[in-house]
C-alpha positions, 0 to 999 in steps of 0.5 A: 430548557431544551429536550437536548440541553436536559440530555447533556451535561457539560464537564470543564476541566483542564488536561495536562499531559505529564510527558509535556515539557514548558519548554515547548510553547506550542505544547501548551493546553488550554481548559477542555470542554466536552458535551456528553450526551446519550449515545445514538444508534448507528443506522442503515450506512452509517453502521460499522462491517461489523455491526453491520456482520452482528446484525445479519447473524441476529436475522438470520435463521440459526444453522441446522446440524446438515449446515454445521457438518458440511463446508468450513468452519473460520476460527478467528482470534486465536491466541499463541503466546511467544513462548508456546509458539515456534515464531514468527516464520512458522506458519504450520500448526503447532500443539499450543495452536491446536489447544485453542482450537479445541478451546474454541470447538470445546474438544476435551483432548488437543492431540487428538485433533488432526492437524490435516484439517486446519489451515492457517490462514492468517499470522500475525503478532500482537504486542500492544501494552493493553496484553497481558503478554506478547501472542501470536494471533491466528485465523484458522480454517477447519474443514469439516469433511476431512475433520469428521473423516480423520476423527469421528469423535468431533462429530458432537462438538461441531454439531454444538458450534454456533457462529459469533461474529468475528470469532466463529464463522461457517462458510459453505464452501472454501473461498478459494481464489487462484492467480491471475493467470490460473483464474482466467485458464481455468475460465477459459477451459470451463466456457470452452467445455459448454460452447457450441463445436464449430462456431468459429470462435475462441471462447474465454472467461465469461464469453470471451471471443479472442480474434485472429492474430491478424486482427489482434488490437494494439495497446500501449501500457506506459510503465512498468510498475505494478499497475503497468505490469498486470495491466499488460498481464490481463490484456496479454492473456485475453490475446491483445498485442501488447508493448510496454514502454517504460523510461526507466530501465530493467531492474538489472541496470537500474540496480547499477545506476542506483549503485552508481549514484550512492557511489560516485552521486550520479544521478541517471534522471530516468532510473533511479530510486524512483523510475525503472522496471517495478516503479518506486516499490522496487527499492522501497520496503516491498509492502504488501498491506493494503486497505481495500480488503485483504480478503478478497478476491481481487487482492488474493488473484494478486498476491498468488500472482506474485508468489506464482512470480517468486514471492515466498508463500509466507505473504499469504499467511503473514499479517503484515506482509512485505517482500523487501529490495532483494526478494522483488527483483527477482519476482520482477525478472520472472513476470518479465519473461511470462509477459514475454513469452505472452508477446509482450514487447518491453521497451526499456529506456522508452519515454513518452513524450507526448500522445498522438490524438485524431478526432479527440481520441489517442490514437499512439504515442510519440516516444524517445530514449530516455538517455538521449536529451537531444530528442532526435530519434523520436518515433510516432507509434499507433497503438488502438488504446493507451494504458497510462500507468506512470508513478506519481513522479512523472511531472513531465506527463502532467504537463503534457496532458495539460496540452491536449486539455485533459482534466486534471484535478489536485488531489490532497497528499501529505508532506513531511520528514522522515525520521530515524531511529536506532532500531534497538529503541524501537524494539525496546520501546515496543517490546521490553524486555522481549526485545532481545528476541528479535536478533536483526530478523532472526529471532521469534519474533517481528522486527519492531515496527508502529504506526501512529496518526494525530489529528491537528485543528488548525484553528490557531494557525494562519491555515484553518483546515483540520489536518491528520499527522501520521507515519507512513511507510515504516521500514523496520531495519531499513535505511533512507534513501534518495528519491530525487529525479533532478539535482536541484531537489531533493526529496527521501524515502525509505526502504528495507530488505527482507530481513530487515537486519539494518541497524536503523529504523525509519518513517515518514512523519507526514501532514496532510495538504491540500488548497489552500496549504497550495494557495498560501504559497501562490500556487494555483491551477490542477499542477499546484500539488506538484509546484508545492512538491518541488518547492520543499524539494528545493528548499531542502535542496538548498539547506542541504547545500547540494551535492545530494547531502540531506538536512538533517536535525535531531527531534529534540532540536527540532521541537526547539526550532534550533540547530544541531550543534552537537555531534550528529547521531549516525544515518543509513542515508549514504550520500551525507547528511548537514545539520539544519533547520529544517522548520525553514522548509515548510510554511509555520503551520505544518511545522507547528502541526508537526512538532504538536504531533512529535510530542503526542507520538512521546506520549504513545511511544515513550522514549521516542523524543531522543537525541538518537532520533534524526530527522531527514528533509524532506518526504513529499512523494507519499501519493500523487498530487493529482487525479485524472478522472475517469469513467468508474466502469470502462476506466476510460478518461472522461476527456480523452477518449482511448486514454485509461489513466491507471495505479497511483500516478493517476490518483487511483492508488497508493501502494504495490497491492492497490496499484496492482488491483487497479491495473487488474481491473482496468485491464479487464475493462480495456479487454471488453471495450475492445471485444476480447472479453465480454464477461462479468469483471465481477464474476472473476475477481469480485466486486471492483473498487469504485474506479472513481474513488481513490482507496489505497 
């Protein structure tokens, strides 16, 4: 017998979920068998952020009594309970707050600590069955000069501090990021103060040299969603000559066409839910969490920039942050007229319709308006470089960089339903009997929300790739929506206002697709992605027999595979909904992938199989089908030269926060390529996200 087979000892038994039903055969288990062996130690890469954290402090020499008494103190994991805490929309300090802060620095009297020298830092709210009880949990920053200085008896007690990863942790100096705008004035002021008088030249961050007005280059940044705005905020502030075009219009009247297409179903096919000024994130749920590093500096310059545009502070604080339609179109108009005042030419109702190329380089665009169809004021505009920034809803885009031969690669992406909820059993299932807390968005606490994922092996389907089954952009008393840009498809979303006051819950329920879920279709070639995309769209086109009415099916039925004959539950979405089978949408696999995730979702949210639970077809815009890569330092296309793909449309994104971040960095990267900036991108906004890996 083998070393390893004497270290490991098979267990046979068999797992019978009690929330699994008969009726359901794809419910079925079978025997379970799993190999344990003694646990490996994680190594080198391999290891966790906070292993890797844990392993730094242990190395580390221990902090003198000069180190603890100066710089900052982050206090992590701070718990409030609901009825200590004034709710969800207080981000001070409260007396409960302070009481476990002197807990943590092991001060004997709460009320005598000055609120002065903390900060909250981070809020959120943390109702996982595995609490005791519902609690707030807070961050805090203390400042350990203004501490001292307002009281000196906590001079011992900080001496005594030592840091433990996660909980207690000492930072020399405040980190402390500005917004956009603020981060390269105040660059640019400090580089002037140590230049030489007389040289000639302008100088900005980092050794920024601005030409003359004359010789300022010329850039086009197609779109005006969050990467094709602070793409054109960062080469605006360096003195590039800027114009924005984007196909759809101004939030002002694409909020009209959107109002006239609920209203009298038409459909405007370049502003609606998806094209216009702010992108597809206007009308949506306005989020603001992302996975690339809330903390950092790119994603702080972010945030302060959009509070700097009108955003509430509360983002800043907020563990899940988010904005909501009615607080974004305003934020918009503002960032609007700074890129003006800039000298930003913002071109509305623009559509690039194809890209001027001499030598294997871009040299301009060839644009349109958008509501003509006639094609007969095209214009051919030169421009030094161009910024692609559209959403992952430009096909035509795709197609037209096909014939100018660029490498375009199919990206995997995720499919599905979007499924709703009266959201009263939302909070019920979530909260208990804390659910009366919430009052439509007014209450102590958060609206109910969840997430949850499933992980599916297709052994035993046609497809064998293992797949992930997850909800995506949950919008907490929202509403579902169209996101269609042609009649003959048809494809939802959903979206919420701040308040998040409606009556409803949704989510997307999603399964990840990639080749060969396109191959079992007869799709091929980099555009298969996006002729998968359009071939559910109109299958649930058809079964919702048109007119922009959606097929619809309750939970229940849809684990059955049969059609709600019953009376429908009522639905947010305004345009009508039509009982079908919605298992006729997809191939059988993602829809057995789908039902085996429905009942493990029961299993963690129980309650969430019910005959309320309505499901829409079908959500297949989730992120781009495709990627355009990209050189990972100048954010250049590796196939055409003077093209810097950007944001989610070209694979690099997925959300308002990474969009942004990716426009910001690949602005800074065009600003060097042309002489405005020669600096460290690093030096300003920390390090980047690798530019060729998409991180959302």
């Amino acid at each position: 017998m083998s070393i390893v087979s004497k270290l490991i000892t098979p267990l046979h038994f068999t797992l019978n979920p009690p929330n699994c039903s008969p009726k359901y055969p794809f419910s079925s288990f079978k025997p379970l068998t799993v190999q344990c062996g003694k646990r490996t130690k994680r190594t080198g890469k391999q290891r966790y952020p906070s292993e890797k954290r844990k392993l730094k402090l242990k190395t580390s020499d221990p902090l003198s009594v000069e180190t603890k008494l100066d710089g900052f103190w982050r206090l992590s994991k701070l718990q409030v309970s609901v009825s200590d805490d004034p709710g969800k929309d207080f981000l001070g300090l409260c007396d409960a707050l302070l009481q476990e802060i002197a807990k943590v620095i092991k001060f004997p009297v709460a009320s005598m600590l000055p609120p002065e020298a903390f900060t909250v830092i981070r809020k959120s709210f943390d109702a996982r069955k595995m609490q005791k009880e519902p609690t707030f949990v807070y961050t805090v920053e203390m400042d350990v000069s203004k501490l001292l200085r307002l009281e000196p008896r906590t001079w011992d007690f900080i001496c005594e501090l030592e840091p433990r990863t996660g909980l207690i942790d000492h930072m020399p100096y405040e980190r402390v990021s500005g917004d956009l705008i603020g981060i390269i004035n105040d660059s640019r002021n400090a580089s002037e103060a140590t230049d030489s008088v007389g040289s000639g030249n302008h100088s900005f961050p980092g050794g920024l040299h601005k030409v003359p007005t004359a010789e300022k280059p010329k850039v086009a940044v197609v779109g005006s969603g969050p990467s094709g705005l602070f793409a054109a905020l960062v080469l605006a502030e360096f003195g590039a000559d800027v114009t924005m075009m984007e196909r759809g219009q101004a939030v002002e009247q694409r909020g009209r066409d959107i109002g006239a297409l609920i209203v009298r179903r038409i459909l405007q096919l370049d502003s609606n839910f998806c094209f216009g000024e702010g992108g597809a994130g206007t009308w949506s749920d306005g989020k603001l969490v992302t996975r690339i590093g809330r903390n950092s500096r790119s994603v702080q310059a972010v945030m302060k920039t959009l509070v700097r545009f009108g955003a509430p502070d509360s983002i800043l604080v907020d563990g899940k942050p988010h904005l909501g339609t009615d607080r974004l179109i305003p934020l918009l108009r503002n960032f609007r007229q700074h890129l003006q005042e800039l000298g930003v030419s913002i071109r509305f109702g623009t559509r690039v319709d194809d890209l001027l190329v001499e030598n294997e380089r871009v040299v301009g665009v060839n644009v349109s308006d958008s509501r003509e169809s006639l094609l007969l004021d095209n214009q051919n505009l030169k421009y030094d470089a161009v910024v692609l920034a559209v959403g992952h809803s430009a096909r035509d885009i795709y197609q037209m960089l096909l014939t100018h031969e660029v490498d375009i690669v199919p990206k995997d992406f995720s499919v599905g339903l979007r499924v709703e909820h009266p959201q009263e059993l939302i909070n019920s299932i979530q909260y208990s009997e804390l659910s009366d807390e919430v009052l439509k968005g007014r209450g102590k606490v958060p609206v109910a929300d969840y997430k949850i994922v499933d992980y599916v092996d297709g052994n035993n389907s046609s497809v064998t790739t293992k797949r992930s089954c997850y909800s995506f952009c949950m919008c907490p008393g929202g509403q579902v929506v169209l996101t269609s840009t042609k009649p003959s498809e048809l494809c939802v979303n959903g979206m919420s206002f701040s308040r998040r006051s409606s009556k409803w819950a949704n989510s997307a329920l999603v399964v990840t697709v990639s080749a060969e879920d396109f191959s079992s279709l007869n799709f091929q070639g980099p555009l298969a992605g996006v002729d998968f995309q359009r071939e559910l769209e109109q299958r649930a086109a058809l079964l919702g027999g048109g007119n922009f009415v959606v097929p619809v099916q309750t939970v229940p039925d849809f684990l059955e595979k049969k059609l709600s004959a019953s009376t429908l539950p009522s639905s947010s979405y305004r345009l009508g909904v039509k009982a079908a089978n919605l298992h006729e949408l997809f191939p059988s696999h993602i829809t057995e992938a789908l039902q085996h995730s429905i009942l493990k979702f029961d299993q963690e949210l129980p309650g969430f199989i019910s005959n309320n639970a309505l499901l829409h077809g079908v959500e297949t815009r989730t992120s781009s089908p495709v990627q355009i890569p990209r050189n990972v330092e100048t954010y250049e296309c590796t196939s055409l030269k003077g093209l810097y793909p950007v944001g989610e449309g070209a694979g690099y994104a997925g959300g308002i926060v990474s969009a942004a971040v990716d426009g910001m960095f690949a602005g800074f990267a065009l600003a060097k390529s042309l002489g405005l900036y020669q600096g460290s991108m690093e030096s300003v906004l920390g390090k980047s996200q690798n530019a060729g890996v998409a991180n959302y």
